[in-house]
C-alpha positions in Angstrom: 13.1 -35.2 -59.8 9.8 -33.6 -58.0 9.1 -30.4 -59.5 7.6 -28.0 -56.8 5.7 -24.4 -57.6 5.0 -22.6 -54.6 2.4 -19.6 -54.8 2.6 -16.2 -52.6 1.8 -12.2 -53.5 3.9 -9.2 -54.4 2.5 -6.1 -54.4 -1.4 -7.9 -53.8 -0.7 -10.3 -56.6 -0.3 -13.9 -56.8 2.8 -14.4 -58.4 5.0 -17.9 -58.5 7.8 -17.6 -55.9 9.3 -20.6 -56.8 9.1 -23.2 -59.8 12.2 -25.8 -59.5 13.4 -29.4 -58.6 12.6 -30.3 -54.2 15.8 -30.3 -52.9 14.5 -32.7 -49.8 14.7 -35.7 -51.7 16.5 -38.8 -50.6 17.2 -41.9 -52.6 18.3 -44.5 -50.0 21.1 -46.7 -50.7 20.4 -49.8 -48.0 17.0 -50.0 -49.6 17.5 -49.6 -53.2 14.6 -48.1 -55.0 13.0 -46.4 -51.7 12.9 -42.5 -52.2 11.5 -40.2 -50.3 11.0 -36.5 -51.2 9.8 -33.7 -48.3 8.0 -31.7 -50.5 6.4 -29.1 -48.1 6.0 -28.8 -44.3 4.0 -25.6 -42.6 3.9 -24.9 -38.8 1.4 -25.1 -36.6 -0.1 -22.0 -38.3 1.1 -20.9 -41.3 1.6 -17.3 -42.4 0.5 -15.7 -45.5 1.6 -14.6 -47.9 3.9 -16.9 -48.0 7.8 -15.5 -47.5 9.2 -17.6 -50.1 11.3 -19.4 -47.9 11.5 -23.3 -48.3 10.4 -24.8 -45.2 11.2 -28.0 -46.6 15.1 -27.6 -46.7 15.2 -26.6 -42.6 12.8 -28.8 -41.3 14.0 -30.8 -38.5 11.3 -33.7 -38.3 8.6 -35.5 -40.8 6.4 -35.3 -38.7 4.8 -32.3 -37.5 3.7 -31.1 -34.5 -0.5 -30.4 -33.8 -1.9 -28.5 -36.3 1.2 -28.4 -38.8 1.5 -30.0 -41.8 4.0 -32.1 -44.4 3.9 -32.9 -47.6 6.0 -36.4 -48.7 6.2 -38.0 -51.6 7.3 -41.6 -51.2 8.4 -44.4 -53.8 8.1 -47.6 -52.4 10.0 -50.7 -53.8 9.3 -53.9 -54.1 9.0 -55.9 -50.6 11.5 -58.5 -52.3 14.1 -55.7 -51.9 14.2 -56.1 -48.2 14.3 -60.2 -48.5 17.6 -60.4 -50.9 20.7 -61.9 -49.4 22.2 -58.9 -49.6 19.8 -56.6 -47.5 21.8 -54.8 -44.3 18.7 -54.2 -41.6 21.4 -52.0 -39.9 22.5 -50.0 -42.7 18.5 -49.8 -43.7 18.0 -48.3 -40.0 21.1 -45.9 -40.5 19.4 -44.5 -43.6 15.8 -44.2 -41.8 17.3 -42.3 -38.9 19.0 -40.1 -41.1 16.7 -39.1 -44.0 13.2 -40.0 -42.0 13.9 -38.2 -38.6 10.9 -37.9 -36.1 9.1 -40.9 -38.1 12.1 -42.9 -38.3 11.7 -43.4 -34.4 7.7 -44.0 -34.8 9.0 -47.9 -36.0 8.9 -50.9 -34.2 12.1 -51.9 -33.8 11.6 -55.4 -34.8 12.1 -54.1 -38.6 8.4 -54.9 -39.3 7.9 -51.5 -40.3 4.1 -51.3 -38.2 4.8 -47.4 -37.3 2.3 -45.2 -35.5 2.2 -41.3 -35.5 0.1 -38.7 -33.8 -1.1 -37.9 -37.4 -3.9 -37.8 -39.5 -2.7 -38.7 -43.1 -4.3 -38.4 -46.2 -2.7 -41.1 -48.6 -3.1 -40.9 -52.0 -1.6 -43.8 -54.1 0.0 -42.3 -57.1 1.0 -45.3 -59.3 1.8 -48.9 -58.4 -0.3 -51.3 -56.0 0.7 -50.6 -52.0 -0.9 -53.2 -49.2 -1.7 -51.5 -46.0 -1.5 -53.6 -42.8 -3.1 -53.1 -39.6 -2.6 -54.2 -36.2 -5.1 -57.1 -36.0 -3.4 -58.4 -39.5 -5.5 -57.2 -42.1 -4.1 -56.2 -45.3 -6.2 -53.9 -47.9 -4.5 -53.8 -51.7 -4.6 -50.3 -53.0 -4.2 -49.1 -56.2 -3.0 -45.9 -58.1 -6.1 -43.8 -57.1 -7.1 -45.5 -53.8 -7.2 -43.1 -51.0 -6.3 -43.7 -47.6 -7.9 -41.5 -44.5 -4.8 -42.9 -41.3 -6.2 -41.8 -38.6 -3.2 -42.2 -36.1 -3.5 -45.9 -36.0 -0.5 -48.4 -35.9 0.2 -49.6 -39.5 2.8 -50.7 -42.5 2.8 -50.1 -45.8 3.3 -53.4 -48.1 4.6 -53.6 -51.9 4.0 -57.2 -52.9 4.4 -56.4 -56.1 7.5 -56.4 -58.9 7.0 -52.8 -59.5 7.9 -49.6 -57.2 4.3 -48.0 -56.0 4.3 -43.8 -55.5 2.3 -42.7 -52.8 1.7 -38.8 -51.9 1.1 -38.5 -48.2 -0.2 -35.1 -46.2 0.6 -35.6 -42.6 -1.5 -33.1 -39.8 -0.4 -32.9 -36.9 -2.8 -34.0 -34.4 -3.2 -34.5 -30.1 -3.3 -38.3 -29.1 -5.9 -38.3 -26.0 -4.5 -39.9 -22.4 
């Protein structure tokens, strides 16, 4: 469980709106131990005070449009997951398309997971070890506290490790030039 407190005004105050469990969070059955959890998304410009609505629950894509922004909180398993006898690509892709829509169709579809987004992310890794791979094959191993500035570039994320790896992501929305 993510516990979320969102902060607006009443009557010129700032007061807590909301203080509870994200209700956006998705643990995904084809991939067992990958979770992701929408924790906040804002539009292109955001209004304040805030209305106390949860733009999380209604949003229709991960990925926001230029100038918005989302909040996700992702727990990434093992790689070894994904190479088990057992592993359904298909049913993975299923799951993707339903509980990632807009990235979910940012992915190669070779199942390589390279992905590339009109975003600039800030990605914060929250506890584990996560590998980030480029295009021209580099991979940099990251660690709980390792930040990484993704400035709309193609890329995976990698967890070569035995352990899950948490990594808190803020996605802007940006303008790719022609």
């Amino acid at each position: 469980m993510v516990r979320r407190l969102v902060t607006g005004e009443r009557d010129g105050k700032s007061v807590v709106v909301s203080d509870g469990a994200v209700a956006s969070t998705h643990d995904f059955r084809a991939v067992p131990g990958f979770q992701t959890t929408l924790v906040w998304a804002a539009p292109e410009v955001p209004s304040l005070p805030h209305d106390g609505n949860d733009p999380a629950v209604s949003t229709p894509s991960l990925l926001p449009s230029p100038y918005g922004s989302r909040v996700i909180l992702v727990q990434f398993p093992p790689d070894s997951v994904m190479t088990r006898a057992d592993f359904d690509p298909e049913a993975a892709g299923r799951e993707y398309l339903e509980f990632l829509p807009g990235l979910a169709e940012s992915f190669d579809p070779d199942g390589s997971g390279m992905h590339q987004t009109a975003t600039v992310d800030y990605d914060v890794i929250v506890s584990g070890e996560l590998w980030l791979e480029l295009d021209d094959g580099e991979l940099r191993h990251l660690r709980a506290g390792d930040i990484v500035i993704q400035n709309g570039t193609r890329h995976a994320w990698r967890n070569r490790s035995d352990a899950p790896a948490v990594m808190l992501a803020v996605l802007v929305g940006a303008q790719r030039k022609a």
